[in-house]
Rosetta silent file (secondary structure, phi, psi, omega in degrees, C-alpha in Angstrom):
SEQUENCE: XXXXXXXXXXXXXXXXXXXXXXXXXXXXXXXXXXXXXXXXXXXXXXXXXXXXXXXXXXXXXXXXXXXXXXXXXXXXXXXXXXXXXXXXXXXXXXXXXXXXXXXXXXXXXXXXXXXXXXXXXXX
SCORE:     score description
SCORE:     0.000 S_00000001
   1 L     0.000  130.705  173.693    0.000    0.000    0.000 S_00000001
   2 L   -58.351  134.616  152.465    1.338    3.554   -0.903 S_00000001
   3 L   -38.804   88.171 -170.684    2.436    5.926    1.727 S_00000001
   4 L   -81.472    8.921 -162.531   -0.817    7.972    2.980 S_00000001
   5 L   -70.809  144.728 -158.050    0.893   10.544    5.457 S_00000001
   6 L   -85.907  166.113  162.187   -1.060   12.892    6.448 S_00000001
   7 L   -97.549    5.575  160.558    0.116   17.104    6.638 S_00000001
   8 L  -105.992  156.475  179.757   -1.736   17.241    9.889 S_00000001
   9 L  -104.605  152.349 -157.124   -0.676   15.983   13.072 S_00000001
  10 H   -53.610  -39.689  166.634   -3.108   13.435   14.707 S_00000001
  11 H   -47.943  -79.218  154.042   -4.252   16.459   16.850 S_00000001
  12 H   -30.205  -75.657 -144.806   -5.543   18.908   13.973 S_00000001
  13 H   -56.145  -48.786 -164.984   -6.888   15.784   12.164 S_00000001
  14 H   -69.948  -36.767  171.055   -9.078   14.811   15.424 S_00000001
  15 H   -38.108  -57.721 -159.947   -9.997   18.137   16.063 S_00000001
  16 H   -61.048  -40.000 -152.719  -10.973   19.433   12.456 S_00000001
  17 H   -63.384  -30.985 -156.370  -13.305   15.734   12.703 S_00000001
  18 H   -93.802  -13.123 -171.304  -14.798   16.851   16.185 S_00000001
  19 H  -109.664  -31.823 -156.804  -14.941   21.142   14.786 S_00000001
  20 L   -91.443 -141.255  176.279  -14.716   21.373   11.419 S_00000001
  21 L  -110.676 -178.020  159.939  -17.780   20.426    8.478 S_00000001
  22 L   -81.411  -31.187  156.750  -18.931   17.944    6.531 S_00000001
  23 L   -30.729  -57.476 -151.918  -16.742   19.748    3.869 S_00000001
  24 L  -128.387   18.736 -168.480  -13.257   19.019    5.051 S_00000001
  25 L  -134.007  106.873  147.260  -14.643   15.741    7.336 S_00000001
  26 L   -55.839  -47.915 -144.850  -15.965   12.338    5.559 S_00000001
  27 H   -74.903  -55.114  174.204  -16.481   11.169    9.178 S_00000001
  28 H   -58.274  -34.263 -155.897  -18.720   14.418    9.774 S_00000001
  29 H   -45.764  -63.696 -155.629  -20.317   14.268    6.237 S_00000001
  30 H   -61.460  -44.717 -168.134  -21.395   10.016    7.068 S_00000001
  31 H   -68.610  -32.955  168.410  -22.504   10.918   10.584 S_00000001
  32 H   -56.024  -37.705 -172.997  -24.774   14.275    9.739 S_00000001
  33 H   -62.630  -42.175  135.923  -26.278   11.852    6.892 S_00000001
  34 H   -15.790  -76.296  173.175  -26.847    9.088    9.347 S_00000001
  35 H   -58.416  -38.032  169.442  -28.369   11.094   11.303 S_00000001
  36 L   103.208   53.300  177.844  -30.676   12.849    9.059 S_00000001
  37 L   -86.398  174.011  176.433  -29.265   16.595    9.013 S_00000001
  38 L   -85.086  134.967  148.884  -29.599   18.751    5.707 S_00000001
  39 L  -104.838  147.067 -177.224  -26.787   19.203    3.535 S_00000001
  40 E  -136.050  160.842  148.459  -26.621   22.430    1.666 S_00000001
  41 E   -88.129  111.338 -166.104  -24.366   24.111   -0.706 S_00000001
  42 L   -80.119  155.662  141.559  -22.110   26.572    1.017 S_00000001
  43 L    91.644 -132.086  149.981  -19.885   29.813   -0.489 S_00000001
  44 L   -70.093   15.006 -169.593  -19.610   29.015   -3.775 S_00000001
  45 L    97.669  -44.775 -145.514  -21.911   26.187   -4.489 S_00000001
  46 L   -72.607  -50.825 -140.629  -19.150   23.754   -4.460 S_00000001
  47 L  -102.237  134.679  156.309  -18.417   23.031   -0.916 S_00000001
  48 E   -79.647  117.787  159.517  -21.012   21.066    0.848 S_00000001
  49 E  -155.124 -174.801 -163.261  -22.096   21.081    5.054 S_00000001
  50 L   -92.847   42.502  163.373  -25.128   20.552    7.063 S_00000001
  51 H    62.311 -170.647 -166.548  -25.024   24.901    7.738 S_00000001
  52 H   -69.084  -52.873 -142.988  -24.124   26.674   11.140 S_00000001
  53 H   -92.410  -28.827  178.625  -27.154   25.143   13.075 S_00000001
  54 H   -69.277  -66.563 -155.669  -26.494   21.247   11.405 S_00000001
  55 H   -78.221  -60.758  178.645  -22.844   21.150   11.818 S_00000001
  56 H   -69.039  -63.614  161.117  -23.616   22.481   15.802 S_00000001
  57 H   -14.558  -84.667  137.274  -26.006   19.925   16.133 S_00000001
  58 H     6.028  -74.967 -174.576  -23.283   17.425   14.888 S_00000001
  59 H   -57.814  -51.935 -166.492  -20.522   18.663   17.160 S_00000001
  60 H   -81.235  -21.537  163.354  -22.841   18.385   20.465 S_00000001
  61 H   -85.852  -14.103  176.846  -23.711   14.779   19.328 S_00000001
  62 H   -90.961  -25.609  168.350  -20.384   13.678   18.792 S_00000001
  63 H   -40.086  -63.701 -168.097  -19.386   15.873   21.775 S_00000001
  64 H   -88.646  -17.797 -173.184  -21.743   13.289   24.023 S_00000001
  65 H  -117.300    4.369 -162.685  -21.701   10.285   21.878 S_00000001
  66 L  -122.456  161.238  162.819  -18.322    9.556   19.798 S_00000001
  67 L  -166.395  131.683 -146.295  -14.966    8.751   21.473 S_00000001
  68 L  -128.719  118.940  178.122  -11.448    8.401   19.905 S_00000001
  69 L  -117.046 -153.067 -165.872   -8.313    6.594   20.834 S_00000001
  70 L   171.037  138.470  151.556   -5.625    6.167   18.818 S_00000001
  71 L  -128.111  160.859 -167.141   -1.996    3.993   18.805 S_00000001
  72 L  -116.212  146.668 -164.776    1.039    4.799   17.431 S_00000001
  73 L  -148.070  148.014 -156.154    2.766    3.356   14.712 S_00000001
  74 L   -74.992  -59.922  159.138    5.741    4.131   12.676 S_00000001
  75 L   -83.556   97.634  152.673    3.543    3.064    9.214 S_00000001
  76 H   -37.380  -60.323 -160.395   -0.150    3.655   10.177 S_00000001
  77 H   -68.989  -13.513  156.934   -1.447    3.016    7.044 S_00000001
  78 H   -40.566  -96.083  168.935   -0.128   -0.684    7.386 S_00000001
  79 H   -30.889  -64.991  169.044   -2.502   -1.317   10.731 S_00000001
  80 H     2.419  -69.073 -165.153   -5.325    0.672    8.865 S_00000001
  81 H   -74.046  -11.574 -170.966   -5.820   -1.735    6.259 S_00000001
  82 H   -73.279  -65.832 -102.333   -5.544   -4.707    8.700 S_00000001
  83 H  -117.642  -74.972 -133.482   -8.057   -3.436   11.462 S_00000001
  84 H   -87.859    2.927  167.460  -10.624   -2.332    8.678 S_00000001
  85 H   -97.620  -15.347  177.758  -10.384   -6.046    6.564 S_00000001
  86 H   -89.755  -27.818 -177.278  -10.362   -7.673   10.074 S_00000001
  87 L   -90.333  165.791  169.809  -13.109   -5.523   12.065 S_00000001
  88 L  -115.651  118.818 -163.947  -16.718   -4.624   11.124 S_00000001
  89 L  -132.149   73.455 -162.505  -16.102   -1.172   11.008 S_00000001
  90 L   -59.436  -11.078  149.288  -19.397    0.198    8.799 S_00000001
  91 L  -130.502   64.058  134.222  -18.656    3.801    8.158 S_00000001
  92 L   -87.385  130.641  170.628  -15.570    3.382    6.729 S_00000001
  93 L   -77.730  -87.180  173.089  -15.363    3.433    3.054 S_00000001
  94 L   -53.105  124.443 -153.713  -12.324    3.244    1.719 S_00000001
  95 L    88.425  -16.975 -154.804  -11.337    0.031    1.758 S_00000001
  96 L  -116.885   19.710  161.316  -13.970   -1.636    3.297 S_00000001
  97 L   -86.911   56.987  153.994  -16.610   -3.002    0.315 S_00000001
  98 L   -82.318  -40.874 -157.552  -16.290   -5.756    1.694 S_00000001
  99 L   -77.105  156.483 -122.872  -18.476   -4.638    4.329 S_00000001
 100 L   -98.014  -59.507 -162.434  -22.198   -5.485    4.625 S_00000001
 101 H   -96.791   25.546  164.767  -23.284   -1.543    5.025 S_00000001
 102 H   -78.964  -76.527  155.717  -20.947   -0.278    2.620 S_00000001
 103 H    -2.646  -77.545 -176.124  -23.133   -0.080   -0.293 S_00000001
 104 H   -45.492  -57.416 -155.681  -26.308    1.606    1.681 S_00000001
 105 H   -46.042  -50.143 -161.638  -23.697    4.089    3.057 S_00000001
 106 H   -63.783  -22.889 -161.230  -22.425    5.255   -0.005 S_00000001
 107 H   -85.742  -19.680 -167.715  -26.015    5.533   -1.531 S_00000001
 108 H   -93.181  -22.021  169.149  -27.264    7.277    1.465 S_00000001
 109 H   -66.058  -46.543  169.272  -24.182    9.834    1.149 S_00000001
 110 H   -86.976  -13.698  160.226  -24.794   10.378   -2.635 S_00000001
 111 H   -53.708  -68.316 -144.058  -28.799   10.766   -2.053 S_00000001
 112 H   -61.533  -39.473 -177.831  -27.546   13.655    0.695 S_00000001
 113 H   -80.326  -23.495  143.744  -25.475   15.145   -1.870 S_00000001
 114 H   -63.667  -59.524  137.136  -27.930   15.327   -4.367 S_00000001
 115 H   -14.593  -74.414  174.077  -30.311   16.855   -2.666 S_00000001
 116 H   -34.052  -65.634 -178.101  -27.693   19.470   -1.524 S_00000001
 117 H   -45.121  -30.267 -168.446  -27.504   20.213   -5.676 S_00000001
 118 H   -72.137  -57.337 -142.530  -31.524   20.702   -5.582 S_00000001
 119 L   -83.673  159.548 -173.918  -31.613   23.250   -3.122 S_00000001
 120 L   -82.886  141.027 -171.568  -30.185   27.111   -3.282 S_00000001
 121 L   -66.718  153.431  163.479  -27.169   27.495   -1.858 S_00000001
 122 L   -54.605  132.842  168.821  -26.888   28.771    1.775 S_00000001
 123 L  -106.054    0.000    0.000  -25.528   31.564    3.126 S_00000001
């Protein structure tokens, strides 16, 4: 497997997941989708997130309900590929159509995103 390092440090990465959008997050995008928040088109049309009030929503459920631990490894992306062909780890994508809820996921993620296209962008 090619060399996947990231240009954030595991801190910014966890952060941006627990702060950021659905934009700059997959993790936010599948869990707002999950959940049934709105995705809009932000800015310029282009960038997708579930708006100011979706996205706070989001943070205060992952705030009370998500929780992230982490080991260290010289190659990550080694363990990665292991953990997600050995675990059932359903909203992960990449890598993982193997997995039973891969499919739905993606389809419920491009439904979300469609949508998003219908509607006038946000401001």
């Amino acid at each position: 497997m090619a060399n996947r390092t990231s240009t954030q440090n595991l801190r910014k990465r966890v952060r941006y997941h627990y702060r950021g959008n659905a934009a700059g997050s997959t993790l936010r995008l599948t869990l707002g989708c999950l959940l049934g928040l709105e995705l809009r088109r932000v800015g310029s049309g282009k960038r997708m997130t579930f708006g100011k009030a979706g996205e706070a929503t989001l943070s205060q459920w992952m705030a009370d309900n998500a929780q992230v631990c982490w080991i260290e490894r010289s190659e990550p992306w080694d363990v990665e590929s292991q953990l997600i062909s050995q675990l059932d780890l359903p909203l992960n994508l990449d890598q993982n159509g193997h997995n039973a809820f891969h499919s739905r996921l993606k389809e419920i993620r491009a439904q979300a995103r469609q949508r998003a296209r219908e509607l006038p962008i946000s401001s």
